[in-house]
N, C-alpha and C positions, 0 to 999 in steps of 0.2 A: 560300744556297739560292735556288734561280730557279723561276719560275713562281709561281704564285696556289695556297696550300694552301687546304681548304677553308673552314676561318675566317675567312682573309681574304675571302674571296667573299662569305661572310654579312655580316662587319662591311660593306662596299662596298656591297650592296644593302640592309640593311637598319638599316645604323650611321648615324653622325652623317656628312654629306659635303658636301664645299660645293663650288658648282659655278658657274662664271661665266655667263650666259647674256645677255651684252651689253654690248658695248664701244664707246666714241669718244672722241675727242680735240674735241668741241664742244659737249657738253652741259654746260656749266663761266656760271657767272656773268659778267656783264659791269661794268666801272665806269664804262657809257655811260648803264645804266637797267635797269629791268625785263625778263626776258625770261623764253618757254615754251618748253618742249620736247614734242613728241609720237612717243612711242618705240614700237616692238613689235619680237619677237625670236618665235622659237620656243623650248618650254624643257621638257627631258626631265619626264617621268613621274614621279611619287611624292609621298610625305609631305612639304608644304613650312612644317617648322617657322617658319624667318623669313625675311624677307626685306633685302636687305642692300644701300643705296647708297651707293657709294664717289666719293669725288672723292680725286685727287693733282694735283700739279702743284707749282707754284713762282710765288714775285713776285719782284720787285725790290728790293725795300728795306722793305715793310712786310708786316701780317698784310691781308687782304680785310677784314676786322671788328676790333672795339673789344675782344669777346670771345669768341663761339664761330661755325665755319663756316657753323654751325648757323642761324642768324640768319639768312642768307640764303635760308633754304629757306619758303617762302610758302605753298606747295601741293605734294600729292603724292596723286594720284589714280591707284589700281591697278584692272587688273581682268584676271579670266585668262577665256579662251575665251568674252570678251563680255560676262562676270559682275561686276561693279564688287566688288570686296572692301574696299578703303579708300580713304576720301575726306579725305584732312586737310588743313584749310585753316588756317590761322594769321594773325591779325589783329596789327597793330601792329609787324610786324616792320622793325627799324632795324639799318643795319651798324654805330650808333655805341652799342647797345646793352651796359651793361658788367655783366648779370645774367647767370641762364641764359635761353637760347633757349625761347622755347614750346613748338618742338618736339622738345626735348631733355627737357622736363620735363613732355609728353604719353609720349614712349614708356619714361621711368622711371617713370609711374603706372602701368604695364599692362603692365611686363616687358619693355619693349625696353633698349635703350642705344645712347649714343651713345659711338663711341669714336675721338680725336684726339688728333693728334701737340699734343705741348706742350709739346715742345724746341725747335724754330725759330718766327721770327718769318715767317721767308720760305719754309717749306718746306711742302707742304699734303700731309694725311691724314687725313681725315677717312671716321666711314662711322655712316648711321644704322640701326641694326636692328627692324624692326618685324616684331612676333610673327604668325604666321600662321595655321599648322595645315589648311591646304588641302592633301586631296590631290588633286591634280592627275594625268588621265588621257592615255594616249598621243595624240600630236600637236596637246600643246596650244601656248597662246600668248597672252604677256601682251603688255598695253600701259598701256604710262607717260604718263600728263601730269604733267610736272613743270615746277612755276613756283619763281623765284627774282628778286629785289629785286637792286638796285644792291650791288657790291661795292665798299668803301674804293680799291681800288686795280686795276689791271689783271692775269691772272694772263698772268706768259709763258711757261707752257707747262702743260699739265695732263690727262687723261683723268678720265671718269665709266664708272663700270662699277653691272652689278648683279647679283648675288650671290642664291643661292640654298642655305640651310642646310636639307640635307631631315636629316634624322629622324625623331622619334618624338611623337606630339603626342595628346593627347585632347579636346584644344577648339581651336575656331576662334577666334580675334579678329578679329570684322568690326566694320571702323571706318564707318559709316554716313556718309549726308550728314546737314550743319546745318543746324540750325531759325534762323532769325534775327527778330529785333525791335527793335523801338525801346523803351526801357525809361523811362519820366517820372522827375522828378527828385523823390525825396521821395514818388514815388506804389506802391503796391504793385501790380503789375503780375503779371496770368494769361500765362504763356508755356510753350504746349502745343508740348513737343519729340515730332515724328513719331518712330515708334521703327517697322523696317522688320518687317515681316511671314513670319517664319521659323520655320516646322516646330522646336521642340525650344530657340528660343535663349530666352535670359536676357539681361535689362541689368546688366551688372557696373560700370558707371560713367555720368556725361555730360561730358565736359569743355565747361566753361563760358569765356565767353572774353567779353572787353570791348573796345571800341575804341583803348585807348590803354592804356600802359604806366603804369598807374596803380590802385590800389585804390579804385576809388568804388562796388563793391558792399556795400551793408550788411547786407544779408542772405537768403538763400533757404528758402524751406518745401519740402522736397520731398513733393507730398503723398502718395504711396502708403506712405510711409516716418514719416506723422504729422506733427503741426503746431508740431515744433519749429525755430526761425527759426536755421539754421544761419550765424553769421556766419563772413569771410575768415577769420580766425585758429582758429576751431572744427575748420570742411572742408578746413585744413591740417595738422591733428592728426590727423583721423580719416584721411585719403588716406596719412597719412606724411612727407610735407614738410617738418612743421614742424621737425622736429629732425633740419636739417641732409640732408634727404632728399635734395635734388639737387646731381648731382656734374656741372662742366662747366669747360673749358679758359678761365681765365681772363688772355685775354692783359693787358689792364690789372692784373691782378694780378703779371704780370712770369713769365710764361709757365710756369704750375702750376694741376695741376687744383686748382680751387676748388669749396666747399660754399655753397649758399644755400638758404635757408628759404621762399622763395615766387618764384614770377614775377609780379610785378605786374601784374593786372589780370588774370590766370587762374586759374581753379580748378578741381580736378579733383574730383567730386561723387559717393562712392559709392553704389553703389546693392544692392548685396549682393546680385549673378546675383536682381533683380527679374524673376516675370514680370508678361508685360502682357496684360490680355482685349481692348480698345481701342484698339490699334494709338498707343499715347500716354504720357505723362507728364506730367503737370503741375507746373512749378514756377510759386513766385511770390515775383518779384522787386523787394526791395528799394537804390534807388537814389540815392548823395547829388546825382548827376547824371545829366543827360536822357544818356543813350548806346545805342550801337548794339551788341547782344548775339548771340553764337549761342552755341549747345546742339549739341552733336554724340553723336549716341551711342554705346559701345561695348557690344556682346553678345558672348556666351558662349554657342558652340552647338557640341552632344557632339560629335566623331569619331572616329577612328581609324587607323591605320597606322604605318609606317614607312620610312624609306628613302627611295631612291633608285631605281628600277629600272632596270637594267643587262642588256644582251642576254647571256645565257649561250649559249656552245658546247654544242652537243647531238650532233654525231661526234666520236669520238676518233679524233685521228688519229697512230700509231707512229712515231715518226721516229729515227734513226738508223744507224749505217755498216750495220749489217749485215743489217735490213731492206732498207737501200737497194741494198745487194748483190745478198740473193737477188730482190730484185723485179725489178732490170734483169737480172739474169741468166734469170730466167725469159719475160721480155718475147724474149728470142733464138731 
């Protein structure tokens, strides 16, 4: 059967649909050093459940990392129509890293995923998905700052794209900026993470994060939540972690997705959609060493929609032999 029946029209405008809105062949890692990208696109109308960045490409002879693509991704700063929606920034990031990534095991606490090839050593697919729930209005336009660390190895050949899953969504996940401190060694430290100021939202988490791929937090009070001293092993239990929660492409594992029970030196802090009268939160943090800490916050703020919006034809127009007939024959 040919043409669009009406079902199909609905499922398209107001189904699940994913839609490319940005492509190149050089936003891809380098094995020189460090590097940033600053992207913008224009990007159709509607419900934008997630949001989705891809790399492909290909090496030579080894994988870019020790163990997930993931690892190289440092920073990812979104915002649509001038609006910042998420800012993640991730500390301690190494290519020789043979855990999960940070931020692979930032967007499995809040419903994202990361999903990669983990049949070649040389063959790259990678994509991270981070949840969204914005709906976005006609003629809008996002922009990308995306940071990325040194890769193991050079890629020869590759594009980055991004990807837009519109749908169906009732809450937003806005990923705030970070509180950051220097935290004493042995001392019990006040660190008031700013929480952004939004009509209707909730704190549903903080992700906490340390300077080095290590656990030297002993423990945190979250105080709106009471004065019980949440140690690493406790706030891996309660997030989900503990038991095998993160799933990630372990190429020293000999190229199979692998389970791990924490990312050293990061913790994901629930916070049960907390609201705030003070624009704040207070933790207080216990430290076996002096290090350098940030608090980042994620809320939960109501919406609604769905879809995609799609222009619809609004004349019908007849076509065939014998319309076409009498028409030219009456044009005579």
């Amino acid at each position: 059967m040919y043409g669009r029946t009406s079902n199909q029209s609905k499922l398209a405008n107001g189904g699940t649909r994913f839609t490319m809105i940005y492509r190149d062949a050089t936003s891809l890692p380098l094995a020189t050093g460090s590097t940033s990208y600053s992207l913008s696109n224009p990007l159709p109308a509607g419900m934008v459940a997630r949001i989705g960045l891809r790399w492909t490409g290909a090496t030579a002879a080894a994988y870019p990392t020790q163990s997930s693509f993931m690892d190289l991704v440092n920073g990812v700063r979104f915002t649509f129509n001038g609006d910042q929606w998420c800012n993640i920034q991730t500390q301690a990031n190494a290519n020789s890293n043979v855990s999960v990534s940070r931020l692979s095991a930032m967007m499995q606490d809040v419903g994202g995923a990361v999903v990669e090839n983990t049949q070649s050593l040389t063959a790259i697919d990678a994509t991270v998905w981070i949840p969204c729930g914005i709906n976005v209005p006609n003629n809008s336009r996002f922009e990308l700052q995306l940071d990325m660390i040194a890769s193991e190895v050079a890629l020869t050949s590759g594009n980055f794209e991004v990807w837009v899953e519109y749908g169906s969504a009732t809450t937003i996940t806005y990923i705030g900026n970070a509180t950051s401190q220097n935290i004493a060694q042995n001392t019990q430290t006040l660190m008031t993470v700013k929480i952004p100021t939004i009509p209707g939202a909730t704190v549903a988490g903080i992700y906490l994060q340390g300077a080095t791929q290590a656990d030297n937090l002993s423990s945190v009070i979250v105080k709106p939540l009471g004065d019980w001293a949440f140690s690493p092993t406790y706030l891996r239990g309660i997030s989900g972690a503990s038991q095998n929660g993160y799933q990630f492409y372990g190429v020293a594992a000999g190229t199979v997705n692998t389970f791990e029970n924490a990312a050293l030196g990061y913790y994901f802090i629930p916070t049960y959609n907390l609201t705030i009268v003070d624009g704040s939160v207070q933790l207080l943090l216990t430290a076996s060493e002096a290090q350098f800490y940030t608090a980042t916050p994620v809320l939960n703020i109501p919406t609604s929609g769905s879809g995609e919006r799609q222009p619809r034809q609004t004349s019908r127009v007849e076509t065939g032999s014998k319309q076409a007939i009498l028409s030219r024959s009456e044009e005579v």
